[in-house]
N, C-alpha and C positions, 0 to 999 in steps of 0.2 A: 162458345164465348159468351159471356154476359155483359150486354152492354145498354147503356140508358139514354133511349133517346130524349136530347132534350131542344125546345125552341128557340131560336133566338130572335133577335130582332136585325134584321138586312142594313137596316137605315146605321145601325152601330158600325158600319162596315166603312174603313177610308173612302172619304170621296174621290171620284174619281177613277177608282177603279172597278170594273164591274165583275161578279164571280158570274162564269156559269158552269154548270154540270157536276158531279161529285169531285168531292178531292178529300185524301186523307192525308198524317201528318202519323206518324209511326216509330218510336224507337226497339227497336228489337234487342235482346241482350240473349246472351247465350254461353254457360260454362258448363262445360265435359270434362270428366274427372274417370279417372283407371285408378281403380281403389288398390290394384294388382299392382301394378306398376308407380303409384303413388304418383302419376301426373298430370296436372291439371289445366286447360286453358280456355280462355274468355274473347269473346268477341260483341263486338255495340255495331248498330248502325244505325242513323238516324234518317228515316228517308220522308220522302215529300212526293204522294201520288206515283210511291213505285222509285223513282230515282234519287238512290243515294248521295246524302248530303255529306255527311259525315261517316267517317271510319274508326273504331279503334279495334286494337288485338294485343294481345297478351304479349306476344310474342315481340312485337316492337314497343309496343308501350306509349307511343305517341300518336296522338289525331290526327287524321289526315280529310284534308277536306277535298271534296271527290269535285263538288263545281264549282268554278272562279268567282261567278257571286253569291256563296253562301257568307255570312260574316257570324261567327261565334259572337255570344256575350261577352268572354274570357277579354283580355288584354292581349292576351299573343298566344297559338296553340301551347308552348309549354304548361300554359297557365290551364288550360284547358288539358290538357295530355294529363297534370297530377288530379285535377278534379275527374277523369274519369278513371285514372288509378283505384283513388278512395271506391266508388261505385261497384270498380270490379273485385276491390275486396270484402267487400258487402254482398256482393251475390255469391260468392263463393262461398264465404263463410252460412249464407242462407241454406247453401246447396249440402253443403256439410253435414249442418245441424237437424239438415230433416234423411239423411244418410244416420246420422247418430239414432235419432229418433225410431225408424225402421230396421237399426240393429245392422245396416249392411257394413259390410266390412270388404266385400270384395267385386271385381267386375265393372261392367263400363255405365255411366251414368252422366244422365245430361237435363239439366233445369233450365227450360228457356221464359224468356219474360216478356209480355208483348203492351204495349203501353200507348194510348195517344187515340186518334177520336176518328173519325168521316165524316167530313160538312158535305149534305147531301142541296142536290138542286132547291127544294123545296124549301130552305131552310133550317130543316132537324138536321139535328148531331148526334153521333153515337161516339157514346166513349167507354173506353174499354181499360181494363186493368187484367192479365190476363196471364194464368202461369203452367206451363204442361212440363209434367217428369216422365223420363223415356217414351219421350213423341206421344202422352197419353194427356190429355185434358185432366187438370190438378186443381186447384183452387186459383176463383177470380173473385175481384169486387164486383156490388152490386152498388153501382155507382147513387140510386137512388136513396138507398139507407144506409152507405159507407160500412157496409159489413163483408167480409171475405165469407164466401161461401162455396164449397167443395164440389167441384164438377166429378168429382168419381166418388160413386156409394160405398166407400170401404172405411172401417172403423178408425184406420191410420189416417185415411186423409181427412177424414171428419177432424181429429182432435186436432192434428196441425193446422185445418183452416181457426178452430179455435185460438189457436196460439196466438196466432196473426190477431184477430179478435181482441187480444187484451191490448193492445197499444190504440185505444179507440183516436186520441190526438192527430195520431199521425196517420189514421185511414182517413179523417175529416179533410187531413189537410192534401193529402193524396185526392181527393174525392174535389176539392173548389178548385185544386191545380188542372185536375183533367178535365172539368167542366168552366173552367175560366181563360185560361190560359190557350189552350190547344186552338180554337176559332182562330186568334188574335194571331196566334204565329201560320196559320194558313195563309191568311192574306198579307203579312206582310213579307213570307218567303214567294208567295207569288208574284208580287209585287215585283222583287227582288228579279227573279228568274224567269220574266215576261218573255224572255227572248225564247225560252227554252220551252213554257208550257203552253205558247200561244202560235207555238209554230203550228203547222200541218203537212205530216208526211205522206206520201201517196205509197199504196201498199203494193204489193208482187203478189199475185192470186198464180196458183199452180193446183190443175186438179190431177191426180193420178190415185193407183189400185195397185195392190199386190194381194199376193192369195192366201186364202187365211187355211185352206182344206179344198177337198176335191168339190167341186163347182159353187164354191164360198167367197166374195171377194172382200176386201178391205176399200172401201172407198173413202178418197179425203179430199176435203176443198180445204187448201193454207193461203191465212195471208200474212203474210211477213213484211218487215220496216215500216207498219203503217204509225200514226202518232194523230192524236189523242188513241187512245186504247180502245176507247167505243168505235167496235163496227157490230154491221150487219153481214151476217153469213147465214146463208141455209138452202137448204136442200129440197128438192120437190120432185116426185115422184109422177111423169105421166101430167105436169102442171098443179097436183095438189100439193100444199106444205107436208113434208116428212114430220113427224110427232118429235119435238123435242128425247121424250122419252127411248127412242129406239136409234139414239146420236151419244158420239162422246165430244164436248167439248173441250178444247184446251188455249188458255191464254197464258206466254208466256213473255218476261221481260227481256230484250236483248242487249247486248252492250252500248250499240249504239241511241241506248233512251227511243226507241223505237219499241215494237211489240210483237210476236206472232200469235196468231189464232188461227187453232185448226176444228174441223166439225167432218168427223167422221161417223161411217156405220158400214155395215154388214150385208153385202147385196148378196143372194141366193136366186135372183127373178129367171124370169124369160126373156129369151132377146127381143121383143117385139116394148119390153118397158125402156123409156126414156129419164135418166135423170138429169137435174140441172142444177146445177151450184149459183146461187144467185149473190151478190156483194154487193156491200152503199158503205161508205165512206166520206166524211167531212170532204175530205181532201181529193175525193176524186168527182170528175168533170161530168159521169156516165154513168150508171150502174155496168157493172162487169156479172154477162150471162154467159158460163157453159155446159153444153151439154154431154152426156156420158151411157154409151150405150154397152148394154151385156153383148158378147159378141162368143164365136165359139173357142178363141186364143185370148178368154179371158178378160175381154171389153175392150174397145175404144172409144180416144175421144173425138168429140163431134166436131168443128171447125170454131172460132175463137171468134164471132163477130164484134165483142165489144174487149175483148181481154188483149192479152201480151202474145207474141209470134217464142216459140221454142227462144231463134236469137238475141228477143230482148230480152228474154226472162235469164238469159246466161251469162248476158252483158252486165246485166243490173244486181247480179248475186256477184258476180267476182268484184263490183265495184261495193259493194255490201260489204264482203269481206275483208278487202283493201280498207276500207274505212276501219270495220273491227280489229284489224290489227292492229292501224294507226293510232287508236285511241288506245288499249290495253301497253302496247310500247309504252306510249308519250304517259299514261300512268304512273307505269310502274320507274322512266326516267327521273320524273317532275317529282313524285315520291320520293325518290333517293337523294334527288339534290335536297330535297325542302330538308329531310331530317339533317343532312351534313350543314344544310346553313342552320338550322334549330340550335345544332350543338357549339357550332363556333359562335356563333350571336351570345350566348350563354357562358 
């Protein structure tokens, strides 16, 4: 991705409210097309540090707004629903024309768009304009000299970043939207959703193994519903830190605007080495220490001095998933009334 950091000034920021730590602000756009099949459909979301604000899709045609205090520019979603209509017919017909371009005629193909900036702690911003064809890195702006420039070396995606290239107006003006605009709407959708981004969730740490091959094991330290998304996890070997490099780490979004992060590796040792999963967390009171020993039925774990007992940890996932349901339900209910009032209102 190509993206330009740029500085801004803090003091520009509404008073009163204080930013700290990264936050990004993101619209994502995506249509897949079966050239075979001649079907095509689009999806938009517009999210704020991971949690979606906005929805749209082809398939219903209408906005739906994912948190109770997001508020559109628009007058009323309808009004919103046709302005993202026009959008989806413009990427589509983009998707097309570079299908035309390449001579495809048949097979499955997908043009996704990625748009909008990261206000990092320090002040810098990155902003991005960003476009991949079958999951491959395609042409992005280089926001500092408002030129689309080809992330893959091939003859075809050179000329089409060209293409792009002759509307210079309208990279300019793409280029002072992402660099002017995207700050302003961080702080005041924070603003907005104080309730939501200033909360602090306390996370479920679970260390367990299963076996990858004969005396190979899979070790993982998870932490799940924690909120902010920043944690410390890691691993230590005997009390020295494990290398980054010989770990997989994984962060992912859950429904309930929570997060997991797992940091796994590869144990092959002797039973006489000790490892430890070590945790810190905003939201928690302790650091959470445990320890994990090679054993000859393929390892156990150590006692839990600062972590969860088996029964909380089974208490607190089934009330996890009671939540996740609750929410996805109440969605997809609230969803269906909003569109049946959209159309009678109308």
């Amino acid at each position: 991705m190509k993206a330009c950091v740029v500085h801004i000034l803090l003091l520009l920021l509404p008073s009163g409210f204080a930013i700290s730590g990264d936050h990004s602000h993101y619209f994502f756009k995506s249509v897949t097309t079966d050239l075979t099949l001649n079907t095509t459909s689009y999806t938009m979301r517009r999210t704020l540090d991971d949690v979606t604000l906005m929805w749209y899709d082809s398939d219903d045609e209408v906005v739906e707004r994912r948190v109770p205090w997001f508020k559109t520019p628009y007058a009323n979603l309808r009004k919103a629903s046709e302005e993202f209509h026009s959008k989806q017919i413009n990427t589509e017909n983009v998707l097309h024309d570079i299908l035309d371009f390449m001579n495809q005629t048949e097979g499955y193909h997908i043009l996704q768009k990625l748009a909008g900036c990261t206000l990092h702690d320090n002040g810098t911003v990155e902003a991005a304009l960003s476009f991949y064809y079958n999951g491959n890195p395609f042409v992005s702006l280089n926001v500092e000299t408002a030129r689309i420039t080809a992330d893959t070396p091939d003859n075809d995606t050179e000329e089409i970043a060209q293409i792009f290239n002759f509307n210079e107006p309208l990279l300019e003006e793409t280029r002072n939207i992402l660099v002017n605009t995207c700050v302003p709407h961080i702080t005041k959708l924070l603003s907005l959703g104080n309730c939501t981004f200033s909360r602090k969730e306390v996370p479920v740490v679970k260390v367990n193994q299963f076996p990858i091959d004969n005396g190979t094991l899979r070790v993982r330290c998870r932490a799940y519903g924690h909120y902010p998304k920043d944690i410390y996890i890691m691993w230590y070997k005997n009390g020295e830190q494990i290398s980054e490099e010989m770990m997989e780490r994984t962060t992912l979004p859950l429904l309930d605007l929570t997060y997991l992060t797992s940091l796994s590796f590869n144990v092959t040792s002797m039973a006489d080495d000790v490892y430890t999963c070590k945790v810190n967390h905003s939201s928690m009171l302790q650091d959470f220490s445990q320890d994990w020993r090679m054993s000859g039925d393929f390892g156990n774990l150590s006692s839990t001095p600062s972590g969860l007992s088996d029964g909380a940890v089974i208490a607190i996932c089934l009330a996890v998933a009671l939540v996740i349901v609750t929410v996805v339900l109440g969605s997809v209910y609230f969803a269906s009334s909003r569109r049946e009032r959209l159309i009678e209102s109308d």
